[in-house]
Structure formats: C-alpha cells, structure tokens
C-alpha positions as CSV (number, residue, x, y, z in Angstrom):
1,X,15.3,-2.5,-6.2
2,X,13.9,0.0,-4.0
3,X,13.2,-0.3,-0.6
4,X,12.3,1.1,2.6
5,X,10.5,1.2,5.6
6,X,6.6,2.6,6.3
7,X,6.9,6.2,5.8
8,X,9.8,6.2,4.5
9,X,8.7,7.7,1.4
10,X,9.4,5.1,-1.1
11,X,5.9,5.7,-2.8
12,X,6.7,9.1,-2.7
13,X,10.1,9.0,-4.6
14,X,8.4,6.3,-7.2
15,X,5.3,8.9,-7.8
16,X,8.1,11.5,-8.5
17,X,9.9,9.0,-10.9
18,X,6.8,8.1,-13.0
19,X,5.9,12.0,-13.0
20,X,9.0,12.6,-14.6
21,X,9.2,9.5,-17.2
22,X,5.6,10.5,-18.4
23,X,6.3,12.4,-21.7
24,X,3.5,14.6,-21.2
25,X,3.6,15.8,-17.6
26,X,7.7,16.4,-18.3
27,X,6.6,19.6,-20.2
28,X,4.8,21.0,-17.3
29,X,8.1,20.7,-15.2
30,X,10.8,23.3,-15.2
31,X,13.5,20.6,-15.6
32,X,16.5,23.3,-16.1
33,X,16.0,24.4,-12.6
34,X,16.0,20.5,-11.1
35,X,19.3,18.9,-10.1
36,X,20.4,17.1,-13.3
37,X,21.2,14.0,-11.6
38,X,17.3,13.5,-10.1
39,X,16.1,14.0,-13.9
40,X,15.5,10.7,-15.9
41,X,16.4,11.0,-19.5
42,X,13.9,11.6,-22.1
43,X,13.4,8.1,-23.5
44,X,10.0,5.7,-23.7
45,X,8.1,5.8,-20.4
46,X,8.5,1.8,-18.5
47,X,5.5,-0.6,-18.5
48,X,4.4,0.1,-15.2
49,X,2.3,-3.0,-13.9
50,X,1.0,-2.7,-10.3
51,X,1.2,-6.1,-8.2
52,X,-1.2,-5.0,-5.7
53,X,-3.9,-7.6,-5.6
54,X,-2.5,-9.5,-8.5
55,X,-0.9,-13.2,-7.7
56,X,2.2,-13.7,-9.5
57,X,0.8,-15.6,-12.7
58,X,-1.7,-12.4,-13.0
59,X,1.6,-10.2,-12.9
60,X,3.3,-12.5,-15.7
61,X,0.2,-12.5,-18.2
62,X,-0.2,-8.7,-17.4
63,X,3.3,-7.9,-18.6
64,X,3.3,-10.1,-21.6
65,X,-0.5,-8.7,-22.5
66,X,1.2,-5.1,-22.3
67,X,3.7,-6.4,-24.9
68,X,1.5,-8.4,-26.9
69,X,3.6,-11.6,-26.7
70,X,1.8,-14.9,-28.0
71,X,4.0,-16.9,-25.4
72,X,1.5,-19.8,-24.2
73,X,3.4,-20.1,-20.9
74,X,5.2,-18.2,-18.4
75,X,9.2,-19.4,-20.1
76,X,7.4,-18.4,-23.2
77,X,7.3,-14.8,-21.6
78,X,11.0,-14.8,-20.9
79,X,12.1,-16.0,-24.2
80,X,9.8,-13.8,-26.5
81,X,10.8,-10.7,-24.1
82,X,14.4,-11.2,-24.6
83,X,14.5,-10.6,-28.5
84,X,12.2,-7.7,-28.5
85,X,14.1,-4.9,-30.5
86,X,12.1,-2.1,-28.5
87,X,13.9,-1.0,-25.1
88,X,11.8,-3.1,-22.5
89,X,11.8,-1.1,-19.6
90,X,9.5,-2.3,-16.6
91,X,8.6,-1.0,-13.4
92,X,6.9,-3.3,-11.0
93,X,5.3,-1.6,-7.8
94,X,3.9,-2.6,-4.8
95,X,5.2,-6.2,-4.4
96,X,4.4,-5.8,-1.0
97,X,0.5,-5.7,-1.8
98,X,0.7,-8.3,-4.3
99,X,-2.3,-10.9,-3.3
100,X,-6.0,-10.9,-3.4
101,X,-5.7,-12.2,0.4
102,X,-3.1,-10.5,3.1
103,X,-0.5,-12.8,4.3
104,X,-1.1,-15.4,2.0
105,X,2.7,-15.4,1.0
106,X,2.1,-14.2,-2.9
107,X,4.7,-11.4,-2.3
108,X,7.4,-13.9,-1.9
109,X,6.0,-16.1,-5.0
110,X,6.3,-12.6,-7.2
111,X,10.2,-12.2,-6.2
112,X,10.7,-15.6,-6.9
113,X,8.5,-16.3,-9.8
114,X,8.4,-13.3,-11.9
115,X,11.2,-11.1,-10.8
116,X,14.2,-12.9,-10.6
117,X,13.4,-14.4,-13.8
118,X,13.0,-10.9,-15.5
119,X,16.0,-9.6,-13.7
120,X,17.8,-12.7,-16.2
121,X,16.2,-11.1,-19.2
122,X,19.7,-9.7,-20.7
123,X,18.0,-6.7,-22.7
124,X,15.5,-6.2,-19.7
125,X,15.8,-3.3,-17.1
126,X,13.8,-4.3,-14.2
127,X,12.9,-1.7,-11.3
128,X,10.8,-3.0,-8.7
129,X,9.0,-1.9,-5.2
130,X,9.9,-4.3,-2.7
131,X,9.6,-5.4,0.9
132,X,13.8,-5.2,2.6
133,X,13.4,-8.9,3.3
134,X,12.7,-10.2,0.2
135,X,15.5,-7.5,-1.4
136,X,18.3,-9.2,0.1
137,X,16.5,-12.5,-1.2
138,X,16.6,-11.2,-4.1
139,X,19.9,-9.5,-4.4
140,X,21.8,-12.9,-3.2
141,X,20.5,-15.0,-6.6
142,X,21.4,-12.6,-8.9
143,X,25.1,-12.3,-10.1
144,X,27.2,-9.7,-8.5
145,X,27.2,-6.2,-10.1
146,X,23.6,-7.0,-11.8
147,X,21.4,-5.6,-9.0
148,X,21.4,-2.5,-7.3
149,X,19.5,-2.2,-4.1
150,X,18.5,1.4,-2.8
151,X,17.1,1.3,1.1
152,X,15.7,4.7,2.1
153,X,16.2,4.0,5.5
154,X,20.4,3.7,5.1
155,X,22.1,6.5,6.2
156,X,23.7,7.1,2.4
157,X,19.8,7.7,1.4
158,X,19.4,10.0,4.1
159,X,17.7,13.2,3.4
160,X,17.4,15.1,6.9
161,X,17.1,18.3,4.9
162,X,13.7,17.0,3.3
163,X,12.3,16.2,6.8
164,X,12.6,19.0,8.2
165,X,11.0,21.1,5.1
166,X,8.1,18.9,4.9
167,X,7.7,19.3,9.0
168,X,8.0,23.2,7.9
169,X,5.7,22.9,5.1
170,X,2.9,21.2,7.6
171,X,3.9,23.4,10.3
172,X,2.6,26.8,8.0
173,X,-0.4,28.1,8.0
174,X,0.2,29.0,4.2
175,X,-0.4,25.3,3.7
176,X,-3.7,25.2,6.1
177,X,-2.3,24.7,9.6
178,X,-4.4,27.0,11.9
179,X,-2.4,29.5,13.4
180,X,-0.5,28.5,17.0
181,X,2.4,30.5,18.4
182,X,4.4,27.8,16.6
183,X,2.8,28.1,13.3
184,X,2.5,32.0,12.9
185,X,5.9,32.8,14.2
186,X,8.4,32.1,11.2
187,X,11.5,31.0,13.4
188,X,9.4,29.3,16.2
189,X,7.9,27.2,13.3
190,X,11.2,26.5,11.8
191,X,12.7,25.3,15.6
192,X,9.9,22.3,15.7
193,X,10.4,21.3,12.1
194,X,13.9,20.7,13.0
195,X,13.3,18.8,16.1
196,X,10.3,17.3,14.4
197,X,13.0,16.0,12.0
198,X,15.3,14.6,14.7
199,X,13.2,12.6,16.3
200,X,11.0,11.0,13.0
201,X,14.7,9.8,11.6
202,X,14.3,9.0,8.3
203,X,10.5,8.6,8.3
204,X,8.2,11.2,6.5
205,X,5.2,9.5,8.1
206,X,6.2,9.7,11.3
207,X,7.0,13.7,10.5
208,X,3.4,14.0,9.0
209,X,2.1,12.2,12.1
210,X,4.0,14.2,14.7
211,X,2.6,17.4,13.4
212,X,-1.3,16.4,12.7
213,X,-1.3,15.4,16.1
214,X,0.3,18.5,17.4
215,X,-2.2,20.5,15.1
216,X,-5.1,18.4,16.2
217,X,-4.9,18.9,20.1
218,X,-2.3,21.6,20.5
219,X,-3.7,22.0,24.2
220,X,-1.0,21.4,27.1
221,X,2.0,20.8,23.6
222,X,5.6,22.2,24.5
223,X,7.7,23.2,21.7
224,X,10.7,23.2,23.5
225,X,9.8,19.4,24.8
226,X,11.1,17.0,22.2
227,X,10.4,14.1,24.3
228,X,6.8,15.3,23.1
229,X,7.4,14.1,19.0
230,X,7.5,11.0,18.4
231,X,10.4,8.7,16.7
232,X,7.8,6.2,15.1
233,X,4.6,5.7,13.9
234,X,3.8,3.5,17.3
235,X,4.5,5.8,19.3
236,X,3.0,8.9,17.5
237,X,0.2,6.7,18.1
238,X,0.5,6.0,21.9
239,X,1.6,9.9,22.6
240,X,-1.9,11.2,20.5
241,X,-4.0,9.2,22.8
242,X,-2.2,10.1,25.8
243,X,-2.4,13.5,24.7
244,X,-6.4,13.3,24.6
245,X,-6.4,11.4,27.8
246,X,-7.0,7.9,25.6
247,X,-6.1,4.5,25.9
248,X,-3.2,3.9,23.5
249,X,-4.4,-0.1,23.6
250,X,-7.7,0.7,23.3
251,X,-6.9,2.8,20.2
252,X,-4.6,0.5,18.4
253,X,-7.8,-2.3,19.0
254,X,-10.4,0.0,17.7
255,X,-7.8,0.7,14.9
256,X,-7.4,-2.4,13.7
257,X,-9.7,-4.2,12.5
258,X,-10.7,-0.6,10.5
259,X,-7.3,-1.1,8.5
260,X,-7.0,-5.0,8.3
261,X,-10.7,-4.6,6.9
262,X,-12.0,-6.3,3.7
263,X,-11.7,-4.4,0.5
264,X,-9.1,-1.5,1.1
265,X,-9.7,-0.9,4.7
266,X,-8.9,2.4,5.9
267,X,-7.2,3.8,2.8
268,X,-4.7,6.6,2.7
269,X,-5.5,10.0,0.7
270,X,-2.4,12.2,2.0
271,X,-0.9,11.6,-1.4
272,X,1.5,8.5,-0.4
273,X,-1.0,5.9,-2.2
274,X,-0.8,4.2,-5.0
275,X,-2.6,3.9,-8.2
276,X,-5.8,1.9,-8.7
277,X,-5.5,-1.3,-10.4
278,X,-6.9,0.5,-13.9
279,X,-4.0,2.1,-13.7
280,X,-1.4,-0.7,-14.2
281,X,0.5,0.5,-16.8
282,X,1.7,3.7,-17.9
C-alpha cells in the first residue's frame, strides 16, 4: 500500500510506475541509464482501475468486467479470480476519491469491501493508493508479512535530494521562471532550492507552492530569509496573501467553496492529477 500525505508526491511516484509498466512508453525510456532497482520488470502491465467516483460495488464489477469473469456476485469475483492461470496483477488508485459524493465514507467501504478481500486472493498482487488512516486499517487484518506499507512522509522514504532539484528546476528560468537575481544567478538559485527544501520537508507541493508564490510577487522577498518559505501548504497559503497585503481568512473562504465545488471543483493541471475515469484501466 502506498501512502502519503498532500504533496507528497504519491501521484507522482504512481504516474512514474505506470509509465514504466506500459510496454509501449518503456521503449521511449533509456532504462540502462536508470537505477536498476526503480525499474519494474518487463512482465504484463496491472489492471489499473481508478476508484475515484466509483462506490465500492462499481470498483468490484469494474475489475471482474476487466477480466471477463461471469461471477454473479461479489464472492463470485474472489473465487473465479483466484484460479485464473494469467498473472493477475492490479493496481487500484485513488481510494481516497472513491465516491460519487465527498465524505460520504465510500473510501472506507472500498478498504473494507474490495481490498482486503483481494489482498486474500493467494495468486493476487494487489497495489493500492490509500488514505494513512485507512493503511494501518488495513495493514492490522491482514497476516503479518502479507502487506507492505510505503508512507512517503517516513523518514526511510525521504528524498531531500529530489526537493531541492525540483525547487532548482522551478527556480530556472530554462524551465520559464522570469529572471530575478535568484533565478539568473546559478548559485543564488541553487541557495533557495536548498532552503526551499528545508522548510517544505517532505512535501513537493509545498516546494512548488513556495516558489510560484515567490515568482508571482517577488517584490519586498529575501532570499537569505527562510522564515519567508513556507513548511506547509497552510501556510504557503497565509504567507502569499500577506505577501500581497491579503487576508489569509478571507482567501482560504473565497477558496473554498471554488475547490469543494460540484463536478471537479478547481482541478489541478501541474501534472500531479490523475487520470479521467475513461481511463480506468491500462
């Protein structure tokens, strides 16, 4: 199971996985210049079905649909996937989204009534995108050594390294940042990235925040200030407004009801998203 905080680039790593799992976009890679151990093996890509929007019965019937079972209920499923001879590999993303209606619980009711029973599947290799809460639910019914559950925000995930080259990255005008005494200048640039870095902790979101903002009203910003960068996404938030002389409360109210909207609300396209819901399956 793999899990994580907001920004902490779990949609990120899974884009990455699924890249390198799909037979055709592996032969636009230079894999003998990756780190062997981040390479998947060449083998049958996973049935990837999305949860987001789906309840949990929708999730069931889109699996067994994807391996055209003619189970007439959900142990039906189980049983028929348990003595298919093809590897049955499946990804499920986005348990977090999983409901057509937000806080109606159906993330919960997809750990418990499709997940734990595929993670009992013996010839079934589950990998699934999941809130830390229900992880650690989870984790405790399964037996020991069956489940394996990667948090990006432990310290044993930790990649400061990556923080700091996507601060850089953002920083450079090479990648469209206009050019600022701290953009232009090569180890200027490179001091904020690292103190960029520090602060976000193991959030890329809060690094991509920190530098839009300082991008978007660079007027009055002190580089050597780190008590100017934020360490979360809240308070990226409350120094931008105070920055342009804002209300942080009144933001976060005008905010709100923009991303707790009907339909997709205010919907990310930095690249962290995740597919439609055509795209279910890979």
């Amino acid at each position: 199971m793999l899990t994580g905080g907001p920004g902490s680039g779990v949609s990120r790593l899974i884009t990455g996985f699924l890249m390198l799992c799909d037979p055709d976009f592996r032969k636009q890679l230079r894999l003998d210049e990756m780190d062997p151990a981040t390479v998947p093996p060449e083998l049958p890509a996973p049935a990837v079905p999305s949860a987001e929007r789906l309840t949990a019965a929708q999730l069931l019937w889109l699996i067994a649909d994807h391996y055209d079972l003619e189970a007439t209920d959900s142990a039906g499923v189980y049983a028929e996937l348990s003595t298919l001879d093809e590897p049955v590999v499946v990804f499920v993303p986005d348990v977090d989204r999983a409901g057509p209606v937000r806080g109606s619980g159906e993330p919960a009711r997809v750990v418990g009534e499709v997940l734990k029973p595929l993670a009992a599947v013996e010839n079934l290799r589950l990998l699934a995108e999941v809130p830390r809460h229900l992880a650690s639910d989870l984790a405790a019914g399964l037996p020991s050594g069956v489940v394996q559950v990667i948090d990006l925000d432990e310290p044993e995930w930790a990649d400061p390294d990556a923080l700091v080259g996507h601060a850089e990255a953002a920083l450079s005008t090479r990648f469209g940042a206009p050019e600022l005494p701290f953009t232009v200048d090569a180890e200027a640039r490179l001091g904020l990235a690292e103190a960029v870095g520090r602060r976000a902790g193991a959030s890329h979101l809060v690094v991509e925040l920190a530098v839009q903002c300082v991008l978007m009203a660079p007027d009055g910003f002190d580089p050597a200030d780190e008590q100017q960068l934020p360490r979360s996404v809240g308070e990226a938030l409350g120094l931008h407004a105070r920055r342009l002389s804002a209300d942080p409360q009144m933001l976060r109210t005008m905010l709100a009801p923009l991303a707790l909207g009907p339909d997709d609300g205010m919907r990310s396209t930095s690249g962290y998203g995740s597919p439609e819901p055509s795209q279910v399956m890979t």
